[in-house]
C-alpha positions in Angstrom: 12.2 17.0 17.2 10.9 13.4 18.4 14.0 11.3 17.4 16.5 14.0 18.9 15.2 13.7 21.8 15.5 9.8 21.8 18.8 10.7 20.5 20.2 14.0 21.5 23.8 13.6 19.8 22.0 12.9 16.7 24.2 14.1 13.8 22.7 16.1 10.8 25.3 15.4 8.3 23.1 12.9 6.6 19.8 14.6 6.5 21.4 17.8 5.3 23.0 16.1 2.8 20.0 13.9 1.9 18.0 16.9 1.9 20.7 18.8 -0.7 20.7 15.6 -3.1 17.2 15.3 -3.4 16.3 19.5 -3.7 18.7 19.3 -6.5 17.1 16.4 -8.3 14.0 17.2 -7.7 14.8 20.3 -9.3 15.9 18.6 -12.3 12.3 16.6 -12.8 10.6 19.5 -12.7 12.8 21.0 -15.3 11.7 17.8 -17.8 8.8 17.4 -19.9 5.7 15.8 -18.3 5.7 12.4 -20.0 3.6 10.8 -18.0 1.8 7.6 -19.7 -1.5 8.2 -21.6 -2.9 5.5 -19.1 -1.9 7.3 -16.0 -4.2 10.1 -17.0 -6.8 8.5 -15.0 -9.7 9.7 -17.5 -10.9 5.9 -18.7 -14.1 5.2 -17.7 -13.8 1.5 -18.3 -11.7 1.2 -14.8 -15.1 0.8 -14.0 -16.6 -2.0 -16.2 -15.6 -4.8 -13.4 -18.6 -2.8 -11.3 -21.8 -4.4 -11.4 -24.9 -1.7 -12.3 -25.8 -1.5 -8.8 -22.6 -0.7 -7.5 -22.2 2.1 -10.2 -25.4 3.3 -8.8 -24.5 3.2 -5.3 -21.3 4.9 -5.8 -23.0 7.5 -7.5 -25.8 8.0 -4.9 -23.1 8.1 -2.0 -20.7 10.6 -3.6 -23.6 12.9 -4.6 -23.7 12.8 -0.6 -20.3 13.2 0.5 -20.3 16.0 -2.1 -22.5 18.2 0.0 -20.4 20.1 3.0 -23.8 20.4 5.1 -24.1 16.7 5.2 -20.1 16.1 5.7 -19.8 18.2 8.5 -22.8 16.5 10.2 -23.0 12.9 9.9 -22.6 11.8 13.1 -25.3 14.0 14.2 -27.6 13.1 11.2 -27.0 9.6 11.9 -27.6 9.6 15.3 -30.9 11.0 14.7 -31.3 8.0 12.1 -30.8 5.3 14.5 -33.0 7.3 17.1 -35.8 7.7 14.1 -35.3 3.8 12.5 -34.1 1.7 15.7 -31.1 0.0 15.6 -32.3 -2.6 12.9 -34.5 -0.7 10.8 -31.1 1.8 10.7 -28.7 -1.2 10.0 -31.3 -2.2 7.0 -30.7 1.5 5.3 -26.8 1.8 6.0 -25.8 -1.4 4.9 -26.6 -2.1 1.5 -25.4 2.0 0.8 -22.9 3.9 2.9 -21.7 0.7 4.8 -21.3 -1.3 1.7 -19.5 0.7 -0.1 -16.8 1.8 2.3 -16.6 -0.9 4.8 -15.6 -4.9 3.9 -18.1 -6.7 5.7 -19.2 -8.2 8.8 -17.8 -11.5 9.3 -14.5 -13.5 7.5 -17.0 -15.1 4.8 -18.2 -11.7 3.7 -14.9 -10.0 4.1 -13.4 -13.0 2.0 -16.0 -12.1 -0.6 -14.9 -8.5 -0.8 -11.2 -9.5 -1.3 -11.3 -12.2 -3.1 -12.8 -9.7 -5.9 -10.1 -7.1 -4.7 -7.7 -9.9 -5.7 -8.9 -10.4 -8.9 -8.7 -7.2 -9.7 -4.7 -6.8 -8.7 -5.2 -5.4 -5.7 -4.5 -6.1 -2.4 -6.2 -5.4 1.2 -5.1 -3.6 4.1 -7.1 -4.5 6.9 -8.4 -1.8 9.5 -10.1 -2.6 12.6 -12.1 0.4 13.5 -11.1 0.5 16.7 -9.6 3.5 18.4 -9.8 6.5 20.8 -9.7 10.3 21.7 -8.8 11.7 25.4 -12.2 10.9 27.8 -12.9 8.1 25.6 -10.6 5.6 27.7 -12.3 2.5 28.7 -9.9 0.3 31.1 -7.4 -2.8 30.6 -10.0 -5.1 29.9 -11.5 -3.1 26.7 -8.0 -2.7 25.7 -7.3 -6.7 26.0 -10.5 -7.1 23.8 -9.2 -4.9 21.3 -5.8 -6.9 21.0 -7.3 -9.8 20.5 -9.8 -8.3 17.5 -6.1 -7.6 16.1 -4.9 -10.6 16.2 -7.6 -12.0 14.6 -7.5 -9.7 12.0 -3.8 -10.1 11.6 -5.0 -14.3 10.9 -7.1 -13.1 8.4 -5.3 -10.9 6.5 -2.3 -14.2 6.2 -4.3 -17.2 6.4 -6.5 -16.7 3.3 -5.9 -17.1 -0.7 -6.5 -13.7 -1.1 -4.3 -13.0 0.9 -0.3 -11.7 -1.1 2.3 -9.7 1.0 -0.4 -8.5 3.6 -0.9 -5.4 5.3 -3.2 -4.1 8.1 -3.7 -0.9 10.3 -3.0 -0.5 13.7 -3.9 2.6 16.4 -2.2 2.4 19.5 -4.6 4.3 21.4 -6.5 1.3 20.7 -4.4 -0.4 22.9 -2.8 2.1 25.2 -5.0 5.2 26.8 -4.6 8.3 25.0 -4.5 9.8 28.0 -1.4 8.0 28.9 0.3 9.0 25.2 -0.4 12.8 25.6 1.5 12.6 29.1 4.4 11.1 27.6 4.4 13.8 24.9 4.9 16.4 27.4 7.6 14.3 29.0 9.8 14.1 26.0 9.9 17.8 25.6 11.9 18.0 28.9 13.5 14.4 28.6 14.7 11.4 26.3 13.2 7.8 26.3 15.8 5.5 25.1 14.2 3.1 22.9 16.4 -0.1 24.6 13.7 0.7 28.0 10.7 0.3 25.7 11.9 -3.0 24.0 13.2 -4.4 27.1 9.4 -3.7 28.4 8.0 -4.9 25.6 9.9 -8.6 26.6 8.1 -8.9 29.8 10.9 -7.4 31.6 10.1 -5.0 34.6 11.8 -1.1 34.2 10.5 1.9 35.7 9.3 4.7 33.2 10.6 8.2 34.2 8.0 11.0 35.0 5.1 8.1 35.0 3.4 7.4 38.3 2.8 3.7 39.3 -0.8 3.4 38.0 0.5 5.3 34.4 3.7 2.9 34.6 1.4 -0.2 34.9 -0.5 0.5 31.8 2.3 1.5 29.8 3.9 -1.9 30.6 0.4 -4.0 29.5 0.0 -1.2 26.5 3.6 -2.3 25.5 3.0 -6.2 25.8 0.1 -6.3 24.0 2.2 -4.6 20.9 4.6 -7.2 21.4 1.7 -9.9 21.1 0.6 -8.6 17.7 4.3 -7.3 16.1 4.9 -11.2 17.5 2.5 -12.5 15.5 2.7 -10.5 12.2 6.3 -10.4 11.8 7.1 -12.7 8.7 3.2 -12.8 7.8 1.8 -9.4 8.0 3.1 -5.8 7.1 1.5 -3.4 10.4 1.2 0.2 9.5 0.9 2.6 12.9 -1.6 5.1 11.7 -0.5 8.9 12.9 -3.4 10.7 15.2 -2.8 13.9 16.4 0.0 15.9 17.2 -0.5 16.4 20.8 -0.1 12.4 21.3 1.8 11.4 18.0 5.6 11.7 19.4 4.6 9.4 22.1 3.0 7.2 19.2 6.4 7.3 17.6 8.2 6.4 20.0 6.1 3.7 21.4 6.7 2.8 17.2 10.0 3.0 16.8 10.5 0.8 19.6 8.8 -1.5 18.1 10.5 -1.2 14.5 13.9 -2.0 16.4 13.0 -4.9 18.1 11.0 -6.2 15.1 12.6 -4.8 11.7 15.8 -6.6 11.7 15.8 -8.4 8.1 12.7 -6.2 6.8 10.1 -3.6 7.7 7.1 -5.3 9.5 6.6 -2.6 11.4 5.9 1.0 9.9 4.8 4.3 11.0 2.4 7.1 9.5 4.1 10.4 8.5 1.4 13.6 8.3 2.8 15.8 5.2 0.2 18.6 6.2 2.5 19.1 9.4 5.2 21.6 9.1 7.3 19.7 10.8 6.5 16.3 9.0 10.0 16.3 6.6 12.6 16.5 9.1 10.6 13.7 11.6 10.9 11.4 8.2 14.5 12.9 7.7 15.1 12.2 11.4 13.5 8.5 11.2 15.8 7.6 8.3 18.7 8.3 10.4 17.4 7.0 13.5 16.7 3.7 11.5 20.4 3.4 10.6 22.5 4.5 13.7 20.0 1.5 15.3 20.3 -1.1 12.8 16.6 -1.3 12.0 14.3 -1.4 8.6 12.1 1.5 8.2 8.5 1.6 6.6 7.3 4.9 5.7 3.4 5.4 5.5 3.2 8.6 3.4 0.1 10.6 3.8 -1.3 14.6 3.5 -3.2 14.1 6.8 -6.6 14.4 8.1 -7.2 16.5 11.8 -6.3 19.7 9.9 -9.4 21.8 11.4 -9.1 20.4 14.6 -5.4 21.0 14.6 -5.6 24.5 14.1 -8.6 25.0 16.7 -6.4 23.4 19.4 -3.6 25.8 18.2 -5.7 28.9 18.0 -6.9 27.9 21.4 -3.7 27.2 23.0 -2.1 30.5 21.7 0.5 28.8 19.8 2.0 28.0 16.3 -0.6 26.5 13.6 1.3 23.1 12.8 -0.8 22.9 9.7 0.5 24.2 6.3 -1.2 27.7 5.3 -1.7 26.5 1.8 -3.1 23.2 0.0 0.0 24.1 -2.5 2.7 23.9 0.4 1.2 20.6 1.5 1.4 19.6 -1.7 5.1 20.1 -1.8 5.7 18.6 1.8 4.2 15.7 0.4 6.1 15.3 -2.8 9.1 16.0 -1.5 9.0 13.6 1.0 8.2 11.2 -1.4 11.2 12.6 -3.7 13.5 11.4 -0.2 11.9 8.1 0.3 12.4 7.1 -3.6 16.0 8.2 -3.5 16.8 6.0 -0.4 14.9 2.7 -1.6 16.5 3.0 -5.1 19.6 2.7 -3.2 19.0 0.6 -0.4 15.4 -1.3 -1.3 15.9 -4.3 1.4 16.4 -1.5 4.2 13.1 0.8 3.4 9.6 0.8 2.2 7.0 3.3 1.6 3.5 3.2 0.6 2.4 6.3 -1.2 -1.2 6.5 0.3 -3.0 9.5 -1.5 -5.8 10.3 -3.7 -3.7 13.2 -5.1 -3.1 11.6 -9.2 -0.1 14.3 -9.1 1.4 12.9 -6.5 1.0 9.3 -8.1 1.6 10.3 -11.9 5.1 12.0 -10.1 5.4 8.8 -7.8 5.1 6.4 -11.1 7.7 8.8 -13.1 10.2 9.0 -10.3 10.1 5.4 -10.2 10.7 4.8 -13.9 13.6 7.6 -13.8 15.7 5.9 -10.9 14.9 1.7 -12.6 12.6 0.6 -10.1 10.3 -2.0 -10.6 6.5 -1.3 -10.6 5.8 -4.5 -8.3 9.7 -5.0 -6.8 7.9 -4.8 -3.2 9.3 -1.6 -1.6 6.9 0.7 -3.1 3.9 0.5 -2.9 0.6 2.4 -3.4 -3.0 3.2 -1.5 -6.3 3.9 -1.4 -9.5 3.7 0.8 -11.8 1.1 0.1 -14.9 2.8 -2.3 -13.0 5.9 -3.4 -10.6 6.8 -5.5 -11.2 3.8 -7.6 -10.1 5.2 -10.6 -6.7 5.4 -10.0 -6.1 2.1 -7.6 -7.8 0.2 -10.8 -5.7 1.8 -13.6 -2.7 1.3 -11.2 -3.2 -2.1 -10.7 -3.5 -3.0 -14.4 -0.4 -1.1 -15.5 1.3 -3.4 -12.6 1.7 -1.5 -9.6 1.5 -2.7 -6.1 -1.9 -1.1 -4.7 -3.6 -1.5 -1.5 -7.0 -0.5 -0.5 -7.6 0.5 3.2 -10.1 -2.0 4.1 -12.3 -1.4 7.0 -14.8 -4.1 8.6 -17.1 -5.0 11.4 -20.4 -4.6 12.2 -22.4 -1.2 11.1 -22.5 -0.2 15.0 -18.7 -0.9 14.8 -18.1 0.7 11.9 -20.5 3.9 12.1 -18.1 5.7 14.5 -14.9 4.9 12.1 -17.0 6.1 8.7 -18.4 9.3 10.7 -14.5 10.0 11.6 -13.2 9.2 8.5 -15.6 11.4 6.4 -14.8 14.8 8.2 -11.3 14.1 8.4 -11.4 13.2 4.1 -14.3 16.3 3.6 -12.0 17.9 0.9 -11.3 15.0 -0.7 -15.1 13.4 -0.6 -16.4 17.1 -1.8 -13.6 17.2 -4.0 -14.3 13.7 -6.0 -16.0 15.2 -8.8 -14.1 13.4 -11.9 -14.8 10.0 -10.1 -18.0 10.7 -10.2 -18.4 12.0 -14.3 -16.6 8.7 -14.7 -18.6 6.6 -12.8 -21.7 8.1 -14.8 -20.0 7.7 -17.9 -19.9 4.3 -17.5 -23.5 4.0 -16.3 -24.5 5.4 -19.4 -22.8 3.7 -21.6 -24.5 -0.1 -19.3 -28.2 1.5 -20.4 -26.9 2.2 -23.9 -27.2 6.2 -23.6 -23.2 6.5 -25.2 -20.6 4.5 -26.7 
């Protein structure tokens, strides 16, 4: 595993025992009545009355959409034809008022204040993404990368500087800002060696160290990679929460590493810095396991980002193609129980310790956040207390962040923005990697028409 091999006398006392505690008291929940809150049924329509008539009808036109596999699986294609057939602006004048509007922020800080400032009136809260990011043959040099540091520190001013703004969050890829060519290298290292985390910090300060198994050239960019993480950790800590989004698994133990690094230089009094953990990988509980360990043998906070995942087909293609191991859960119902009880371990350790850890339980799943909500209750936590938190992508699964936010949970919305050039890549990317849920969204939509209904006086 990833943290062994930054720490190969790891003990396993304390995940063992961790592990024990929680299978036993999970065990226990499941044994209790279900008595979850009327209101967390998610099955009132009038989560939806803040929506103007329009937006009910654009929501409704778009998931009709994403509700059709044919369409799903070929966006980019279909949309490259579109631009081809309209030109760039007659294509910009169809996407934007539809698709673009209703999963991406806007364009520029007045129209993305406009978005949030509703958000905010609504109790909820935005996690900023810059669509930025890459895939092996997609690198693009130093200078690219500098760019793209310098869109994140701009959004990390945004997401602090502005009234909307309350205990801030944004996204962060790091093969937006180091090649991915570079990370899948130093995945193949660590199976054969260990990186202490000290080298990466001490790089991270501008000092010069030499990078086993790396050529000059690949040492170079590491060192710029890891200074331009340093820039933006520099300017978010004490402002802005930075979640490390997960990619895949042939670069994401580089991408942990490069993130724990970064959690122990920056996470000293709280967690600023937090990384993704992918419940649809087999191996996802004992690298969260493994994390809470590694966060207290080296003195550092740890935020969790808890997500099912998203690169399952292409996962198991590489797998299949590579002759070795699906990483993927066989079943929707084992993922299901990855995810849970990973989120079973994370409440356990914050009711305990709640200025060490955080977590934000990012799912669509209402199980998972009817169980989340219940677990909480069970074990005295606060709904808004600030180490749990919940979250959704921006236009979907509004249902729930809307009904969450009025009982008085913390809830975030993934919040992309940019232009619809900028943000058609991201949108294409994030469709086929949400395809189940997006095809699967079927109560948001009899909701959604409930309400539209009732507007044109067709029900009560």
């Amino acid at each position: 595993m990833l943290f062994s091999r930054l720490c190969p006398s790891l003990p396993r006392l304390f995940s063992l025992r961790l592990a024990g505690t929680v299978a036993s008291r999970r065990t226990e929940v499941v044994k209790q009545p279900e008595l979850f809150s009327a209101s967390l049924a998610f099955e009132d329509p009038r989560a939806f009355r803040v929506k103007s008539l329009w937006e009910l009808l654009r929501a409704l036109g778009v998931f009709r959409l994403c509700s059709l596999p044919v369409l799903v699986n070929n966006c980019g294609k279909l949309m490259s034809i579109t631009r081809t057939l309209l030109g760039r602006r007659g294509f910009s004048l169809v996407l934007r008022p539809t698709v673009y509007a209703q999963f991406v922020a806007g364009e520029n800080e007045s129209e993305i204040s406009r978005s949030m400032e509703k958000m905010s009136s609504l109790g909820m809260r935005p996690m900023l993404a810059v669509p930025i990011e890459e895939d092996l043959g997609e690198s693009t040099g130093e200078k690219r990368y500098d760019d793209n540091m310098e869109a994140m520190l701009e959004c990390v001013r945004m997401s602090y500087s502005n009234a909307w703004s309350k205990d801030p969050m944004m996204q962060l890829k790091i093969t937006a800002l180091i090649s991915p060519e570079l990370c899948v290298k130093l995945t193949t290292l660590m199976t054969h060696q260990s990186y202490d985390l000290n080298l990466l910090v001490r790089a991270m300060g501008g000092e010069g160290v030499a990078f086993p198994g790396l050529d000059e050239k690949e040492a170079a960019h590491f060192l710029c990679g890891l200074r331009r993480l340093n820039k933006i950790a520099e300017a978010s800590v004490n402002k802005v929460r930075v979640l490390v989004d997960a990619e895949y698994t042939y670069m994401n133990p580089a991408l942990s590493l490069v993130t724990m690094a970064m959690m122990k230089k920056f996470n000293k009094d709280s967690a600023w810095i937090w990384n993704t953990y992918q419940c649809y990988l087999k191996e996802s509980r004992s690298l969260l396991l493994e994390a809470l360990q590694l966060s207290k043998t080296e003195g550092f906070c740890l935020g969790v980002k808890l997500v099912r995942g998203a690169y399952m087909d292409k996962e198991r293609k590489l797998a299949k193609q590579e002759g070795r191991a699906d990483p993927v859960h066989q079943s929707w119902e084992d993922t299901n129980d990855s995810y849970n009880g990973s989120l079973d371990v994370m409440l356990e350790v914050i009711s305990q310790k709640p200025e060490n850890y955080r977590i934000i339980i990012a799912t669509h799943n209402e199980e998972s956040v009817r169980r989340a909500a219940k677990r909480m209750d069970e074990l005295g936590m606060d709904k808004d207390g600030g180490s749990v938190c919940f979250g959704q992508l921006l236009g979907m699964c509004d249902h729930v962040s809307l009904t969450l936010a009025q009982e008085g949970y913390a809830v975030y919305k993934s919040v992309p923005y940019g232009s619809v050039d900028d943000t058609v890549p991201y949108l294409v990317r994030r469709a086929q990697e949400n395809r189940t849920v997006l095809q699967g969204i079927r109560k948001e939509r009899d909701l959604l028409r409930r309400e539209f209904k009732r507007r044109l006086g067709l029900s009560g």
